[in-house]
Short mmCIF file of the C-alpha atoms (twelve columns), coordinates in Angstrom:
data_MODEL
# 
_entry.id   MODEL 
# 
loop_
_atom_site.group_PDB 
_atom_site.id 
_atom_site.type_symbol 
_atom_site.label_atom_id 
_atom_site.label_alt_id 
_atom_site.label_comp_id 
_atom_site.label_asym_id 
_atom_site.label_seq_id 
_atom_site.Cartn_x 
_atom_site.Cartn_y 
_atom_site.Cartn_z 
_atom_site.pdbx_PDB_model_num 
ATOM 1   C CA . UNK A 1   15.841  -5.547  -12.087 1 
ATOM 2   C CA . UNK A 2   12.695  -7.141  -13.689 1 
ATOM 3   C CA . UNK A 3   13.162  -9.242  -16.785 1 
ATOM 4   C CA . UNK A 4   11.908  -7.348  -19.459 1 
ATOM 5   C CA . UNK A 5   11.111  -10.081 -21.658 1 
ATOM 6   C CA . UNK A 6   8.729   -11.210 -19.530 1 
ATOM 7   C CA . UNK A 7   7.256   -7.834  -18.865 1 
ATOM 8   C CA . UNK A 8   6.393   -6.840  -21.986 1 
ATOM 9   C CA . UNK A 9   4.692   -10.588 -22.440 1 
ATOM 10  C CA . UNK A 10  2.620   -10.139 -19.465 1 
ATOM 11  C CA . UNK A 11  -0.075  -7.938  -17.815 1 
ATOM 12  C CA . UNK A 12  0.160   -7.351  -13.934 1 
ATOM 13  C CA . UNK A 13  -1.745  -10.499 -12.265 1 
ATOM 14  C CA . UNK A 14  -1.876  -8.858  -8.399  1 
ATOM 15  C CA . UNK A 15  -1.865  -5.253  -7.623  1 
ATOM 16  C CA . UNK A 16  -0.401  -3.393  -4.607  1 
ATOM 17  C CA . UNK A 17  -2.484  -0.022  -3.542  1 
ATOM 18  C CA . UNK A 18  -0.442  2.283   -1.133  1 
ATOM 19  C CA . UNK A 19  -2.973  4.481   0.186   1 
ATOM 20  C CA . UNK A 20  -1.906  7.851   0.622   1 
ATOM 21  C CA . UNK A 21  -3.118  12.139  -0.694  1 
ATOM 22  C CA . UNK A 22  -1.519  12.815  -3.577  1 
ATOM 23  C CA . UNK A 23  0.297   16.723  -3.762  1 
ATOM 24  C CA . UNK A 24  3.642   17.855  -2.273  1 
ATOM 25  C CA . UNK A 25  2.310   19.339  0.927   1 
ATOM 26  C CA . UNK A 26  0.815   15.749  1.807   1 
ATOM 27  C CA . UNK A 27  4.270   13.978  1.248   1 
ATOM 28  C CA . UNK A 28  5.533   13.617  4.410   1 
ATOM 29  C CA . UNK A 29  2.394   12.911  6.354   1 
ATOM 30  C CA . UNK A 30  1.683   10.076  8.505   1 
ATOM 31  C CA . UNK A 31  -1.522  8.836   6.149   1 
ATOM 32  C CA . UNK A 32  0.832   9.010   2.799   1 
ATOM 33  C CA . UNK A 33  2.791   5.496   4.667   1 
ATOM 34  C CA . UNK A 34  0.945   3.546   1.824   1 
ATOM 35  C CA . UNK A 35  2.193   5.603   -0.584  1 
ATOM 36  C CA . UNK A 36  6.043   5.441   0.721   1 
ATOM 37  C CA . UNK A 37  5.617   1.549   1.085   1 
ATOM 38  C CA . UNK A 38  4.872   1.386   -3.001  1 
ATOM 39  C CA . UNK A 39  7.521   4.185   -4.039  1 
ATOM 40  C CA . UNK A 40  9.960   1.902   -1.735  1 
ATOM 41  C CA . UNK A 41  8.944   -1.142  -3.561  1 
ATOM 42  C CA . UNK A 42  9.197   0.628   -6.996  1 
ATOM 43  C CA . UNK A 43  13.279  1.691   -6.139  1 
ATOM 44  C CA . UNK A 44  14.008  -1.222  -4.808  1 
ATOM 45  C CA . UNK A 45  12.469  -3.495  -7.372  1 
ATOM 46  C CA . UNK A 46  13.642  -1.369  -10.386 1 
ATOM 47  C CA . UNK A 47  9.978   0.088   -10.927 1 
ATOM 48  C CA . UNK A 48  9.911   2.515   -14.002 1 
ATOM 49  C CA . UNK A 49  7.933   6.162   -13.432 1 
ATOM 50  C CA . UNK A 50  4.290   6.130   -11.940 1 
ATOM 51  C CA . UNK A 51  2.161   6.671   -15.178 1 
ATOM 52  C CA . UNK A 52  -0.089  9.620   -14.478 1 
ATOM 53  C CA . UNK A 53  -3.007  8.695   -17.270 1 
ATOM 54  C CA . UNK A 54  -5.100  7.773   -15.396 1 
ATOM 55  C CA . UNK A 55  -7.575  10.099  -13.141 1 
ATOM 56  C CA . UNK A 56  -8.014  7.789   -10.214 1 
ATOM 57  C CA . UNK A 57  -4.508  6.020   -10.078 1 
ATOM 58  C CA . UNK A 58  -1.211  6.212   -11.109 1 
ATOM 59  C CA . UNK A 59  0.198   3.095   -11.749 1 
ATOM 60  C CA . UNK A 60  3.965   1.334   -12.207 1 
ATOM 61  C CA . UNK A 61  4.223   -2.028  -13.616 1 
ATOM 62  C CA . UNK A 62  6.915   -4.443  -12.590 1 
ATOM 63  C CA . UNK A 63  8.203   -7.887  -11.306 1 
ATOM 64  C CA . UNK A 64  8.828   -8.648  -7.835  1 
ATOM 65  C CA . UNK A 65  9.519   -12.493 -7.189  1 
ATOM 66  C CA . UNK A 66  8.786   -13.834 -10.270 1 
ATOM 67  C CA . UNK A 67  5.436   -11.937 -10.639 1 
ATOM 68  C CA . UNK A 68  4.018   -9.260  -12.659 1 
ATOM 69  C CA . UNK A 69  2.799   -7.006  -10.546 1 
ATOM 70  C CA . UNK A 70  1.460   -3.222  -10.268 1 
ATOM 71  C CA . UNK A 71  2.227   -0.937  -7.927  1 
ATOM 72  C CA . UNK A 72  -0.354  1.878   -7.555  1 
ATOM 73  C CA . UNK A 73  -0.958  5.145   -5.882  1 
ATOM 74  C CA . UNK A 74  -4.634  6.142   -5.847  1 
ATOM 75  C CA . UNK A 75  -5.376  10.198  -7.201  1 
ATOM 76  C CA . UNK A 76  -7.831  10.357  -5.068  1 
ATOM 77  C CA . UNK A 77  -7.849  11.511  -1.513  1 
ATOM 78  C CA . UNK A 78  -7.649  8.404   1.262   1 
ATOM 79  C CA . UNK A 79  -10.706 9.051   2.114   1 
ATOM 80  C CA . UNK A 80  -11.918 7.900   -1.399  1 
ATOM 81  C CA . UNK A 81  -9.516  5.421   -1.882  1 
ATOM 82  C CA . UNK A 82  -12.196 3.104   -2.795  1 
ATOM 83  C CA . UNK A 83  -12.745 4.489   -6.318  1 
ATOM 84  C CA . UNK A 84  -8.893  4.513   -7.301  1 
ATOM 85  C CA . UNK A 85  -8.885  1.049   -6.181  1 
ATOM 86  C CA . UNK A 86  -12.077 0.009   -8.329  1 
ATOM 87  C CA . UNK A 87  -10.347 1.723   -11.202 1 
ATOM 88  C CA . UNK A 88  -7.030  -0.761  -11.055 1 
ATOM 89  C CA . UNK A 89  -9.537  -4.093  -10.911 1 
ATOM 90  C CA . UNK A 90  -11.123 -3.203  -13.756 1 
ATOM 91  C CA . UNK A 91  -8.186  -1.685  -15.542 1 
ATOM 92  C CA . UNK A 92  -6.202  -5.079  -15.266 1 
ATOM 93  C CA . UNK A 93  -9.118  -7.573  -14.825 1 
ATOM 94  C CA . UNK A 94  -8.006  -9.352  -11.532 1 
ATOM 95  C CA . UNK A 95  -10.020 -10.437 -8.732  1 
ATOM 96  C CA . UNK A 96  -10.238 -8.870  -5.238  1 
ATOM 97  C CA . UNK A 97  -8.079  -11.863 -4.115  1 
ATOM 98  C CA . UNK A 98  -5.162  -10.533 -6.340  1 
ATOM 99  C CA . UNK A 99  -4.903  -7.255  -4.229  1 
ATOM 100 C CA . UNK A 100 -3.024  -5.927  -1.345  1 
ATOM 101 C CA . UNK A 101 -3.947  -2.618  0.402   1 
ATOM 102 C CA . UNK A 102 -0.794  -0.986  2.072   1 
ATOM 103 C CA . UNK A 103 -2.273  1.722   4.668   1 
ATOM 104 C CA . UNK A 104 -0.962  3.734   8.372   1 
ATOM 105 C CA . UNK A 105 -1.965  2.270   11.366  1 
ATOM 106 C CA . UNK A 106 -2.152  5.220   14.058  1 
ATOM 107 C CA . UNK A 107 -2.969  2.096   16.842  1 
ATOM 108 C CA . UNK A 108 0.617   0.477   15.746  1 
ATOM 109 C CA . UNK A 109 3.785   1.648   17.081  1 
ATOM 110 C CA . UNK A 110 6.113   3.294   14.506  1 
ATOM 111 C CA . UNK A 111 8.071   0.531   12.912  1 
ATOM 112 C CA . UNK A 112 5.549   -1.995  13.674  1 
ATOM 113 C CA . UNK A 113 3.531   -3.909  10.838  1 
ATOM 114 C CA . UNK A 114 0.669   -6.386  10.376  1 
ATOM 115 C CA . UNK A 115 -0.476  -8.693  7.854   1 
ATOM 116 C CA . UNK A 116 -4.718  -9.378  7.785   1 
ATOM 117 C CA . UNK A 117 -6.290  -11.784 5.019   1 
ATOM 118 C CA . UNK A 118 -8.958  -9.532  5.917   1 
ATOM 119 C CA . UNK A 119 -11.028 -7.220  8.412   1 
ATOM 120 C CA . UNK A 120 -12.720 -4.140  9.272   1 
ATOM 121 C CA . UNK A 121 -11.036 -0.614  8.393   1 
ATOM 122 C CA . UNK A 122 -9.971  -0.123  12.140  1 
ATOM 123 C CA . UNK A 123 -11.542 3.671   11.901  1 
ATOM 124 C CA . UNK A 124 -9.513  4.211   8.907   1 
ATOM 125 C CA . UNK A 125 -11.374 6.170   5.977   1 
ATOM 126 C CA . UNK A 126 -9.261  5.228   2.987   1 
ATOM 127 C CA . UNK A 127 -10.169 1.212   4.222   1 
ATOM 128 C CA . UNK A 128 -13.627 2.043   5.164   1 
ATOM 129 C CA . UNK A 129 -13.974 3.529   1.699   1 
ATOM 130 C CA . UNK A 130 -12.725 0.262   0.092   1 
ATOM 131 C CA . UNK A 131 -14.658 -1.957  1.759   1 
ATOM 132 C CA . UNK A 132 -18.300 0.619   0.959   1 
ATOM 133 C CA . UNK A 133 -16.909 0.221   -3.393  1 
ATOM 134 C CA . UNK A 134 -16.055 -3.465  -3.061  1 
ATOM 135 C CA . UNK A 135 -18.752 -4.500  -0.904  1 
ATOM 136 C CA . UNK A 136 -16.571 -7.060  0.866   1 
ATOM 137 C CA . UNK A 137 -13.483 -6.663  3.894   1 
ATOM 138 C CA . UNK A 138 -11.991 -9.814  2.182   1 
ATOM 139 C CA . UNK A 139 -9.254  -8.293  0.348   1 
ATOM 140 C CA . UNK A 140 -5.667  -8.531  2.661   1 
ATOM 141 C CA . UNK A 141 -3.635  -5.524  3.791   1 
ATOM 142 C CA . UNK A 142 -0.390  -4.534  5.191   1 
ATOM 143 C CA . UNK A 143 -0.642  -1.824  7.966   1 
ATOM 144 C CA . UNK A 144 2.544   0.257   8.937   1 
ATOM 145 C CA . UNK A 145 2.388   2.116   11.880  1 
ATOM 146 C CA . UNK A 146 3.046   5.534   12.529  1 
ATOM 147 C CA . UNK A 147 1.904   6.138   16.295  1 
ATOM 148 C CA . UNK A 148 -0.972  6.861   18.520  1 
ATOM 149 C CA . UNK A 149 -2.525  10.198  18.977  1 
ATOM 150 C CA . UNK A 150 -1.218  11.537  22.296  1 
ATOM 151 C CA . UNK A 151 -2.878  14.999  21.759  1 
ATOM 152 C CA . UNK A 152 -4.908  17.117  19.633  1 
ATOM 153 C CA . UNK A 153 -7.314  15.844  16.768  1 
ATOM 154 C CA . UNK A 154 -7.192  12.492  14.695  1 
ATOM 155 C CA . UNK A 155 -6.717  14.695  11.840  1 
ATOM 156 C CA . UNK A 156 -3.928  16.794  12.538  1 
ATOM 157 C CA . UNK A 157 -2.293  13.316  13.784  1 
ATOM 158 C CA . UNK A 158 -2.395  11.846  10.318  1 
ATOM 159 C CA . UNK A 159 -1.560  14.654  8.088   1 
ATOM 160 C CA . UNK A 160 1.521   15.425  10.277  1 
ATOM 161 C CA . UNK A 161 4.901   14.767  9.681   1 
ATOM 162 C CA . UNK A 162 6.674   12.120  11.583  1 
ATOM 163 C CA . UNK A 163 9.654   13.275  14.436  1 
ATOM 164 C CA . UNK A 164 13.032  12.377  13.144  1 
ATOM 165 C CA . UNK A 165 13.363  9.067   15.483  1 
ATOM 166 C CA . UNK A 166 9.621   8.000   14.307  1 
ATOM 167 C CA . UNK A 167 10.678  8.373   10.557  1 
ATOM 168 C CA . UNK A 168 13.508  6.096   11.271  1 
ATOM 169 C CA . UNK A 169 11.824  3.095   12.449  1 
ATOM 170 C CA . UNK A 170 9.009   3.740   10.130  1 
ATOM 171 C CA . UNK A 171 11.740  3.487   7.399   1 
ATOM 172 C CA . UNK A 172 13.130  0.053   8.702   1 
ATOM 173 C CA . UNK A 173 9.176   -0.741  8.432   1 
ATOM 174 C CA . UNK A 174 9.337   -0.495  4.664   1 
ATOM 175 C CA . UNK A 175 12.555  -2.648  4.384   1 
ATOM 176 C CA . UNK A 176 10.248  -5.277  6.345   1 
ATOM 177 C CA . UNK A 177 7.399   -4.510  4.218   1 
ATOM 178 C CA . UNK A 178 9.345   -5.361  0.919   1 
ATOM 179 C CA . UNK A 179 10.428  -8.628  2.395   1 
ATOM 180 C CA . UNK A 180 6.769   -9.524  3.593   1 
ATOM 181 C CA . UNK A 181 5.938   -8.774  0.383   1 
ATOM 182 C CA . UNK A 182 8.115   -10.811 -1.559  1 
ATOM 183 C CA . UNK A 183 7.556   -13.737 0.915   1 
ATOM 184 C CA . UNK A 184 3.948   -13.835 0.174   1 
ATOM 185 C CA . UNK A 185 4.645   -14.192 -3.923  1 
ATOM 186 C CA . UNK A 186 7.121   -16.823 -2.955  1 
ATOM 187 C CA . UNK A 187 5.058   -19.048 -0.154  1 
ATOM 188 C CA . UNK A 188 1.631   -17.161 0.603   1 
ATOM 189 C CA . UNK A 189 0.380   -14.781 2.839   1 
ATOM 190 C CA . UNK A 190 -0.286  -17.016 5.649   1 
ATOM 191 C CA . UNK A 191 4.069   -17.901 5.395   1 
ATOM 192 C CA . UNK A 192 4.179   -14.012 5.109   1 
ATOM 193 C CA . UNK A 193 1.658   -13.091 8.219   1 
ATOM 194 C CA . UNK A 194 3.624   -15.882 10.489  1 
ATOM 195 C CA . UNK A 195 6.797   -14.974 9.658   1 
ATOM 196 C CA . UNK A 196 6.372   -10.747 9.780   1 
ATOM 197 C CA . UNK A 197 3.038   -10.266 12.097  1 
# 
């Protein structure tokens, strides 16, 4: 649990944006594995509810390692991610160098994660997106796999549920998430991306 004295002293210096589309029938699809990387983080960390006042992003403040940080799920589709995550910059003042962007990676094995300082959006609209708002790759990211396509179209791929074995490792991929995550308050990215990439 988060110190609350601390908390309620502080504003969120570093903000992590699962990427994901919000509504029930998108819960359980391969593109929402941003969104179950920040709900994980949230349980695990002692999170309070996702605020739902804003239009663009819903957003839980809390402390992992020592730092204030928000958690946030954008209200917009992926594919416009950008806007929800212009919306939390400007909301809590902090630099694109205070952000993490946790996305699905359909070129990544389920279970499998990667750290990047920075980089292109790998075909992937909801990075793509960010990059067009911010005008800049720079910003680092955290992508979880969740398989290649073996048939049928990219869409269908990525707004289908996982099989049962899939879902398992992609759940052992948010346990490694959380501890990338808290690695890179305590030492960096760069200790993160050695120690988890």
């Amino acid at each position: 649990m988060f110190n609350l004295d601390q908390l309620n002293s502080s504003i969120p210096t570093y903000i992590i944006f699962g990427l994901g589309n919000p509504g029930p029938e998108y819960k359980n699809t391969r593109h929402n594995a941003g969104f179950w990387c920040v709900e994980f983080l949230a349980e695990k960390y002692g999170f309070p509810a996702f605020s739902r006042n804003n239009k663009n992003v819903m957003i839980s403040t809390g402390i992992i390692a020592g730092t204030v940080v928000a958690l946030a799920k954008p209200r917009t589709f992926v594919n416009n991610s950008g806007h929800a995550i212009e919306t939390g910059l400007k909301k809590f003042h902090v630099g694109i160098d205070d952000i993490l962007i946790v996305s699905d990676d359909i070129t990544l094995p389920p279970g499998k994660i990667r750290l990047r300082k920075q980089g292109g959006s790998g075909g992937h609209n909801g990075l793509k997106s960010i990059i067009d708002i911010l005008g800049s790759n720079e910003f680092a990211r955290i992508r979880i796999g969740v398989g290649d396509v073996e048939e049928g179209s990219l869409v269908d791929h990525v707004l289908s549920p996982l099989p049962k074995e899939s879902a398992k490792l992609v759940n052992k991929a948010l346990v490694e998430s959380a501890a990338a995550i808290e690695l890179l308050f305590l030492e960096g990215l760069s200790a993160a991306m050695n120690t988890y990439n």
